[in-house]
N, C-alpha and C positions, 0 to 999 in steps of 0.2 A: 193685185195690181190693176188698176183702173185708168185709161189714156182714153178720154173718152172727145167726140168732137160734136158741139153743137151749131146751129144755124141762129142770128140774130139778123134778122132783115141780111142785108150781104157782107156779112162779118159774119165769120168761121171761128168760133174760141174752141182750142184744144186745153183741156185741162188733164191736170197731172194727178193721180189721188193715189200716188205710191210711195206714201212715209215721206220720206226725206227729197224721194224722186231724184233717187241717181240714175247713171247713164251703164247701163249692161244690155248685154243682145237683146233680152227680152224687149223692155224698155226702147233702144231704139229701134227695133223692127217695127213696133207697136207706133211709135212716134214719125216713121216713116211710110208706113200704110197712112197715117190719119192726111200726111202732107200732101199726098197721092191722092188723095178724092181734095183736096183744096186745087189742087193743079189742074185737075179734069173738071174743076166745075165751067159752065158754061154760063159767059154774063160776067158780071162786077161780082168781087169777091176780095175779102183781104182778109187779115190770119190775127188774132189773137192766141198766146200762147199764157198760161196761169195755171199755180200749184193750188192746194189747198192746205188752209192750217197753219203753219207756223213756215213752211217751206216752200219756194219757188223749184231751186234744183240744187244740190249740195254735187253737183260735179260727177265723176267716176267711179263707180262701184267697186271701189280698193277692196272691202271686206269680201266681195265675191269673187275678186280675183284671187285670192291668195286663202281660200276656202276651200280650194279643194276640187269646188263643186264645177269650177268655171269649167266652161269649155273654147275660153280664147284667151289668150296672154294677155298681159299688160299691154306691149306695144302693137298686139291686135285691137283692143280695146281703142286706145288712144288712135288708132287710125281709124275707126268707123264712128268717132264720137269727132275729129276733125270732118271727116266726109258729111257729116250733120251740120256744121260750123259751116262751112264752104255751100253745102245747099243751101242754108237757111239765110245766108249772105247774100246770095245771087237769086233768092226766091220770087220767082216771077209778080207774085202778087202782095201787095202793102204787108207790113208786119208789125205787131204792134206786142213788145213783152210787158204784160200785168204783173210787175213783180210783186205781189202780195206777202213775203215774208222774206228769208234766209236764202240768199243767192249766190255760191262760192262758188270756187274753180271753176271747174268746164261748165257748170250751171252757170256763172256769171260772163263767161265767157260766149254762150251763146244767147244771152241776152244782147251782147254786145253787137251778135251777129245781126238780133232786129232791125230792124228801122228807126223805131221810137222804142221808149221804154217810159211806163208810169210804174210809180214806184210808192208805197205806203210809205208815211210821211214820218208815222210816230213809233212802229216797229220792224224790226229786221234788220240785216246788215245786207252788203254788199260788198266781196271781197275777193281777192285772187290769196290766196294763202300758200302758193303754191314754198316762198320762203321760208317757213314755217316748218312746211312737211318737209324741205329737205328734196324737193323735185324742182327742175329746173322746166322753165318753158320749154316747150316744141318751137322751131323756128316758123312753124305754123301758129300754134295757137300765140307766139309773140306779135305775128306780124298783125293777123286780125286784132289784137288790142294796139299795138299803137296804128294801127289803122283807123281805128274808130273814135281814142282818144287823145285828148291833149298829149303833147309833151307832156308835161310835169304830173299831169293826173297820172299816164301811164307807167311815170317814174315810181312816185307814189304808190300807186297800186301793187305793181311788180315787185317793188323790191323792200317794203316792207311791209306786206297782208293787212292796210291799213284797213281797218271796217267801215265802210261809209252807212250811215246811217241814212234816209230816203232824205232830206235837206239838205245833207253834206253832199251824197251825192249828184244831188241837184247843179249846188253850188260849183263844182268838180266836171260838170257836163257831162257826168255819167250818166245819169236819166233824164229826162224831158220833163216831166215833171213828177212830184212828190206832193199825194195827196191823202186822204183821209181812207181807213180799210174801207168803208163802204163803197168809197169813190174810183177804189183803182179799177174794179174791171169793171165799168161802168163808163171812167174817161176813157180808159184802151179802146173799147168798142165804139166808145165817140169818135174817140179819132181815127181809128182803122175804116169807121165808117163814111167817114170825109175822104178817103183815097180812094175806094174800093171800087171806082170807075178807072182808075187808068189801066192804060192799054197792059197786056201783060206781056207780049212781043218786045214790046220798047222798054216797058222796066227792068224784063232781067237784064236785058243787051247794056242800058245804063250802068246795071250795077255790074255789071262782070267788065265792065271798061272802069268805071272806080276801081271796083278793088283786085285787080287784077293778080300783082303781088301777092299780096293775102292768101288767093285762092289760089295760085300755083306754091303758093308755100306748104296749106292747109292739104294739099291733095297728092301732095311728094309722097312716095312712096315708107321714104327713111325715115324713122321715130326714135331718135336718141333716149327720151323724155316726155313726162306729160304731168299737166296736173286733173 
């Protein structure tokens, strides 16, 4: 497992190089150390986040839960993989998701948490499948997507695992834009690089007054559910 964070002038890319790059203890301890020196850095700074290979994040480590091996339940799971949603929501400094491939459930879902999202134009999906698997939203992870998205997108997404394709989701105002594999994390860090002066006091304050909702939903203690 590889969560590694590099420096490009004042843009921070964390990249993902673990398979499919689902969400298990490991995984986010490892993705929350890396957020932790973005927070301490001193000066301008904003956040890129990018998988490698064919995957961005495929969501919640379901086969490690029910493997045996886990050492936190399901709905422990889904409550430290919400508490990542609700930081990376309220994250003090610019954020920009690279979606480079395959980006489901809680994977797509904290994309959503970004700021911006560029998205590869000619491969990958983008999808909440949680109807599919037969798991019903958190009333957390529900509110951060219709928080972020249209009406109808959010209809659409939720209640039938429709796969947006990086134009579709364009189109859909699911990502910002949708461009060519060599372009995605090249525009992210363009554009993360365009922000990475604002103040970081007054950012997260704005964003925790947007989504306020959201992140008292996201950080509720109760998990019926998750995807």
């Amino acid at each position: 497992m590889s969560f590694e964070l590099t420096k490009h002038d004042d843009v921070y890319v964390l990249s993902m190089d673990a398979g499919d790059n689902r969400f298990n203890r490991r995984s986010l301890a490892r993705i929350n150390e890396l957020l932790d020196e973005v927070v301490a850095v001193q000066g301008p700074a904003a956040l890129v986040t990018t998988g490698t290979g064919k995957f961005y994040s495929n969501g919640l480590d379901l086969e490690w839960v029910v493997s045996g091996e886990a050492d936190l339940s399901f709905e422990e799971l889904a409550l430290e993989t919400q508490s990542l949603l609700a930081r990376t929501l309220t994250f003090p400094r610019p954020t920009v998701a690279a979606i480079n491939g395959h980006c489901f459930a809680a994977g797509a879902m904290w994309s959503l948490a970004h700021d911006f999202r560029v998205m590869r134009a000619d491969r990958g999906f983008w999808s909440l499948p949680e109807i599919d698997l037969k798991i019903p939203f958190t009333d957390g992870m529900a509110a951060l997507i219709q928080a972020r998205l249209s009406p109808q997108a959010a209809h659409l997404a939720m209640t039938t695992a429709h796969r947006f394709g990086g134009l579709a989701a364009q189109q859909a105002g699911i990502v910002d834009e949708a461009v060519t594999e060599d372009e995605v994390l090249s525009q992210a860090i363009e554009l993360a690089g365009t922000l990475a002066e604002n103040d970081s006091d007054t950012l997260e304050a704005i964003k925790r007054t947007m989504y306020m909702p959201a992140v008292r939903a996201l950080t509720d203690l109760a998990v019926d559910s998750a995807g």
